[in-house]
N, CA and C atoms as an extended XYZ file, in Angstrom:
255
Properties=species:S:1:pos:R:3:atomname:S:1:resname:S:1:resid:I:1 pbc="F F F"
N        28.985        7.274        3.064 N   UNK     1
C        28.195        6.377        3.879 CA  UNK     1
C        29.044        5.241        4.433 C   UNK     1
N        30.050        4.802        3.748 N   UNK     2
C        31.150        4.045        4.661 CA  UNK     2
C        31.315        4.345        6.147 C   UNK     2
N        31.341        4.858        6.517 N   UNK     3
C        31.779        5.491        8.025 CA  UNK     3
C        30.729        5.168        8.741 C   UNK     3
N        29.329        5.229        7.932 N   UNK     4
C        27.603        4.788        8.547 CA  UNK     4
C        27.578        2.976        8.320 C   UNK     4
N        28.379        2.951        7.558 N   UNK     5
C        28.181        1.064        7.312 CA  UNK     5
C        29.005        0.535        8.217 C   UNK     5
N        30.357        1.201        8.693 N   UNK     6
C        31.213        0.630        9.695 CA  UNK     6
C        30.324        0.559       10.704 C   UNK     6
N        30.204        1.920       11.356 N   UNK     7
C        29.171        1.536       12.469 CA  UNK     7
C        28.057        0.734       13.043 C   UNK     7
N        27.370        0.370       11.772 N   UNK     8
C        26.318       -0.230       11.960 CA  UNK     8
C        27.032       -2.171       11.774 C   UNK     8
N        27.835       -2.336       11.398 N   UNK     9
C        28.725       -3.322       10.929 CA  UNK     9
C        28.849       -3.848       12.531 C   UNK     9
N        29.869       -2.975       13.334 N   UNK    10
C        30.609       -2.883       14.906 CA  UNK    10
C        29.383       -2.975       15.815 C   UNK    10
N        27.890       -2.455       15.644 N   UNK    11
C        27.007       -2.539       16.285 CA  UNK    11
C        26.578       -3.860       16.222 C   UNK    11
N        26.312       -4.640       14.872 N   UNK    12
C        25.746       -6.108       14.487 CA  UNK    12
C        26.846       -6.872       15.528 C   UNK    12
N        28.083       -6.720       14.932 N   UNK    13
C        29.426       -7.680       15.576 CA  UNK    13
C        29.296       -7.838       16.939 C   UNK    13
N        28.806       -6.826       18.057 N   UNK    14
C        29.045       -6.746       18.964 CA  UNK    14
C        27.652       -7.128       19.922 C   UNK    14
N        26.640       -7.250       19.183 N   UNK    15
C        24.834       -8.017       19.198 CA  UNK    15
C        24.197       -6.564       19.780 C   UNK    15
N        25.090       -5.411       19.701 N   UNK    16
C        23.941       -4.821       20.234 CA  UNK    16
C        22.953       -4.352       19.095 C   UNK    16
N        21.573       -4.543       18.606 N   UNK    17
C        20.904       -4.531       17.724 CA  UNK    17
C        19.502       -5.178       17.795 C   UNK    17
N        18.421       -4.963       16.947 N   UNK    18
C        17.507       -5.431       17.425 CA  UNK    18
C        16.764       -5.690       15.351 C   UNK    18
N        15.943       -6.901       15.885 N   UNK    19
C        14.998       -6.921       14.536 CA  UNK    19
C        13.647       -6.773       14.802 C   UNK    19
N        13.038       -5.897       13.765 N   UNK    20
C        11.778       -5.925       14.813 CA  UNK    20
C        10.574       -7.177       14.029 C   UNK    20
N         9.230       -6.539       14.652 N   UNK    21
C         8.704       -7.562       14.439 CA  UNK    21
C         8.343       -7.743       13.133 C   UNK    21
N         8.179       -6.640       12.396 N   UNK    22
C         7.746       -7.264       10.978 CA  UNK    22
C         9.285       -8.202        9.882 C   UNK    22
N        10.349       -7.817       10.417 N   UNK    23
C        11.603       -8.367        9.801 CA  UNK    23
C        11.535       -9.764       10.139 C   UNK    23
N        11.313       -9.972       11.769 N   UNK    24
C        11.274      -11.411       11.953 CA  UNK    24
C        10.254      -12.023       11.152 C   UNK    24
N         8.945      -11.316       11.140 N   UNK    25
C         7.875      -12.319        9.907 CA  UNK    25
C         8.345      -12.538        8.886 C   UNK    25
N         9.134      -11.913        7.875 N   UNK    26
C         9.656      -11.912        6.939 CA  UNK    26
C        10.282      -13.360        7.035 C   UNK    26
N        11.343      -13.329        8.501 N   UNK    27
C        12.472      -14.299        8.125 CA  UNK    27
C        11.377      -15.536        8.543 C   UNK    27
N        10.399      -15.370        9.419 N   UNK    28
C         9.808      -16.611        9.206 CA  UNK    28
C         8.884      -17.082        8.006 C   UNK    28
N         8.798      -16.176        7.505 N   UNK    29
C         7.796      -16.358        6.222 CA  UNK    29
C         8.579      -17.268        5.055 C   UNK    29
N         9.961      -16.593        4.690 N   UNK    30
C        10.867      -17.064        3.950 CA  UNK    30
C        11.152      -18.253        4.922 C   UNK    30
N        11.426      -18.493        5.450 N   UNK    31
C        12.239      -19.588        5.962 CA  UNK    31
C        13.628      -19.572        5.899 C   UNK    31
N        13.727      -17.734        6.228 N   UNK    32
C        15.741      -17.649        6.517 CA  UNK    32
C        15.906      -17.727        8.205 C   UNK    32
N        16.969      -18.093        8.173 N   UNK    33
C        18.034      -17.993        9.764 CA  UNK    33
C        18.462      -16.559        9.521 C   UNK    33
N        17.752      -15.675       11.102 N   UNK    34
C        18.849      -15.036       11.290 CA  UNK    34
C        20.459      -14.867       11.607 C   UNK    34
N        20.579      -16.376       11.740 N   UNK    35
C        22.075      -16.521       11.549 CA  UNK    35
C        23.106      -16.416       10.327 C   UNK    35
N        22.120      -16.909        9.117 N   UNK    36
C        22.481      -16.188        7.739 CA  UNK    36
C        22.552      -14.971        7.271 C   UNK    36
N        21.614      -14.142        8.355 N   UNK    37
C        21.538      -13.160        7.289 CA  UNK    37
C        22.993      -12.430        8.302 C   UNK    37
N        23.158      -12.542        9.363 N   UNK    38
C        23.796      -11.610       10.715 CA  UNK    38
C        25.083      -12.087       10.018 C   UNK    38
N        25.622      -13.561        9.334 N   UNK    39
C        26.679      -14.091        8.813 CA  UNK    39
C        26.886      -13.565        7.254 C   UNK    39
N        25.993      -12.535        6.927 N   UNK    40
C        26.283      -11.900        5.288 CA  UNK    40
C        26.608      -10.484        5.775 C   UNK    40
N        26.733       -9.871        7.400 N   UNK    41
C        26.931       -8.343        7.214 CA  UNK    41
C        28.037       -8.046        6.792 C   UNK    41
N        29.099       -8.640        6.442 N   UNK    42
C        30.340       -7.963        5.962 CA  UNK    42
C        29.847       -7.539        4.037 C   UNK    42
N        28.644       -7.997        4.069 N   UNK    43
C        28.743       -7.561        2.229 CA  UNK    43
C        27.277       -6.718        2.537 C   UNK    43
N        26.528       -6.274        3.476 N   UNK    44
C        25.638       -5.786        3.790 CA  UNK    44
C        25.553       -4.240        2.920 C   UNK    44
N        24.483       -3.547        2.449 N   UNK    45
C        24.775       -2.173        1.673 CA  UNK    45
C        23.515       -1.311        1.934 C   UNK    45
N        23.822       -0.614        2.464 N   UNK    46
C        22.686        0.679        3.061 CA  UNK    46
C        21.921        1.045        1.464 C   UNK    46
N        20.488        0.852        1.584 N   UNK    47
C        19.342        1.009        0.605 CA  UNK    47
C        18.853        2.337        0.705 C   UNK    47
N        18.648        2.877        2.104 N   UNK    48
C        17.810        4.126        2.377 CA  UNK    48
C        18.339        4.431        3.818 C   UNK    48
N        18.160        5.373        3.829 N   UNK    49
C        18.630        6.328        5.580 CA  UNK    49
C        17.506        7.471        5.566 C   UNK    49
N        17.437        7.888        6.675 N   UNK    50
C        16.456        8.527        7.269 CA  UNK    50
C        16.655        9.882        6.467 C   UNK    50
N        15.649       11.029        6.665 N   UNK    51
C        16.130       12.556        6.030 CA  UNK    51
C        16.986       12.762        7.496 C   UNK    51
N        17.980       13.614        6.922 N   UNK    52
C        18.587       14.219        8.083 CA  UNK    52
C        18.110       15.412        8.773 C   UNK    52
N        18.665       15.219       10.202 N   UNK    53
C        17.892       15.672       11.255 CA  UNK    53
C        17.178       14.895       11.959 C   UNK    53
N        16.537       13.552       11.490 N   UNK    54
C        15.502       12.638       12.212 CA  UNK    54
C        16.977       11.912       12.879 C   UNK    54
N        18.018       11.597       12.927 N   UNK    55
C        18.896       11.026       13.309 CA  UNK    55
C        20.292       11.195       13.323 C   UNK    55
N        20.917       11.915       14.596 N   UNK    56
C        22.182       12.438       14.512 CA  UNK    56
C        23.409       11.385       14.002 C   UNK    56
N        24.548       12.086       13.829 N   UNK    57
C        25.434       10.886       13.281 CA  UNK    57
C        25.797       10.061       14.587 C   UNK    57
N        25.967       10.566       15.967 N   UNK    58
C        26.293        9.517       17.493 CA  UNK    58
C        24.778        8.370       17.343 C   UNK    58
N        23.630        8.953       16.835 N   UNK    59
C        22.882        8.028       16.997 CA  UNK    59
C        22.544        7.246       15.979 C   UNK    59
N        23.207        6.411       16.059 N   UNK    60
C        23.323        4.927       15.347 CA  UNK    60
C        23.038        4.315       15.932 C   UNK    60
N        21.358        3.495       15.101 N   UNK    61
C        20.717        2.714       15.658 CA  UNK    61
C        20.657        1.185       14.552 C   UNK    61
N        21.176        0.019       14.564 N   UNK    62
C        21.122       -1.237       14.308 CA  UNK    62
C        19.640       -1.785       13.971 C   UNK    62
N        19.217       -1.517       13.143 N   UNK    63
C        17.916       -2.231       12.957 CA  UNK    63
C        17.278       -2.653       12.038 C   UNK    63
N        17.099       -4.453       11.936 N   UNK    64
C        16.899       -5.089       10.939 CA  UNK    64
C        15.238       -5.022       10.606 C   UNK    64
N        14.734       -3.824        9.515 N   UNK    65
C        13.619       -3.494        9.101 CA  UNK    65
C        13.243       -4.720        8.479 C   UNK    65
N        13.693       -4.915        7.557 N   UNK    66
C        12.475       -6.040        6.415 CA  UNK    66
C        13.834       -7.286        6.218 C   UNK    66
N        13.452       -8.140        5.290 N   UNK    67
C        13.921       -9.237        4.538 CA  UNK    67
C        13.493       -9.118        3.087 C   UNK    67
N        13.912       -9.431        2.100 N   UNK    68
C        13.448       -9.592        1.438 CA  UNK    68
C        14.502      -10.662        0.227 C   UNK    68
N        13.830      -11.270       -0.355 N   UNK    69
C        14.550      -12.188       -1.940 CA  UNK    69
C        13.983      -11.148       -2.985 C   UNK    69
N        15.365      -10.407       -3.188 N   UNK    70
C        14.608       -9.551       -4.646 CA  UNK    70
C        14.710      -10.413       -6.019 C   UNK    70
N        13.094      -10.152       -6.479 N   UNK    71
C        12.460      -10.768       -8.057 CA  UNK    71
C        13.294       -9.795       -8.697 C   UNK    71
N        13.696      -10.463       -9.835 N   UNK    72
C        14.415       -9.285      -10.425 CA  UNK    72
C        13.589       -8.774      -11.687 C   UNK    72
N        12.231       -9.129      -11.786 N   UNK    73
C        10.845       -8.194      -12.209 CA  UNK    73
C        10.865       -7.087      -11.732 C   UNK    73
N        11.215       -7.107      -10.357 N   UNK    74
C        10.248       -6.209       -9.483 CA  UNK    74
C        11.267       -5.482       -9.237 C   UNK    74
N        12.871       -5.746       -9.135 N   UNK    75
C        13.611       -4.832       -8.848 CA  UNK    75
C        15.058       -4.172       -9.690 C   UNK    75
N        15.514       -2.870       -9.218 N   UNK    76
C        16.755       -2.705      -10.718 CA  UNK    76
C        18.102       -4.389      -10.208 C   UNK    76
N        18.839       -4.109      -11.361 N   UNK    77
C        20.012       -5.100      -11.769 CA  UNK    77
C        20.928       -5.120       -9.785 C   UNK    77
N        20.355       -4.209       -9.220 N   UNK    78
C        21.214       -4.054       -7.998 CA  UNK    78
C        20.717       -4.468       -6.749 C   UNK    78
N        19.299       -4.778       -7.029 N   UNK    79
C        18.237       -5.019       -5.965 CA  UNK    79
C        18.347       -4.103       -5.236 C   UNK    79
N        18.671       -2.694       -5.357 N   UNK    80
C        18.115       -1.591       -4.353 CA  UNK    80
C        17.122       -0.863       -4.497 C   UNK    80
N        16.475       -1.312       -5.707 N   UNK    81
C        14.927        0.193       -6.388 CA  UNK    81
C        14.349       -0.708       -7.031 C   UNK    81
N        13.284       -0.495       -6.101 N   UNK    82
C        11.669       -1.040       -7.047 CA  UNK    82
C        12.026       -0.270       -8.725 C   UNK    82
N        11.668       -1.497       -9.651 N   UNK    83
C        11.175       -0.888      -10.796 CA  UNK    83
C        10.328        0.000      -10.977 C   UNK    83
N         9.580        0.355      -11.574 N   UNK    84
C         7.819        1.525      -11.738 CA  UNK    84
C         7.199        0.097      -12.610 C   UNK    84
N         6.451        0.093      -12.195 N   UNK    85
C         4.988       -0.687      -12.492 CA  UNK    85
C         4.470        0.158      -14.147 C   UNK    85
């Protein structure tokens, strides 16, 4: 997935990218700058990707889904996986 994080890395760097609207609620909800978060992509780490086939490897698409402050109740030691309830 390195090769998928560069890309998406060179896509942020270069602004072509988009957040949509529920990410921006997020950042307004929290009260983050997207300038913070666009200023943390060099430590940025892919959580989930599509099944393949829904998205070729040329199509790399930049897109800031959610925000979130992971509880660390709610999530593993890595903040990438919901615990189970």
């Amino acid at each position: 997935m390195g090769d998928l994080v560069d890309r998406i890395r060179e896509r942020i760097e270069a602004g072509r990218f988009r957040v949509s609207d529920h990410a921006q609620g997020r950042l307004d909800e929290r009260g983050i700058l997207l300038s913070d978060i666009l200023a943390s992509v060099v430590s940025w780490t892919i959580v989930e990707t599509y099944p393949t086939g829904r998205m070729t490897p040329d199509a790399v698409h930049a897109v800031l889904v959610t925000v979130y402050l992971p509880d660390k109740d709610k999530w593993d030691e890595h903040s990438t996986t919901r615990r189970k309830a």
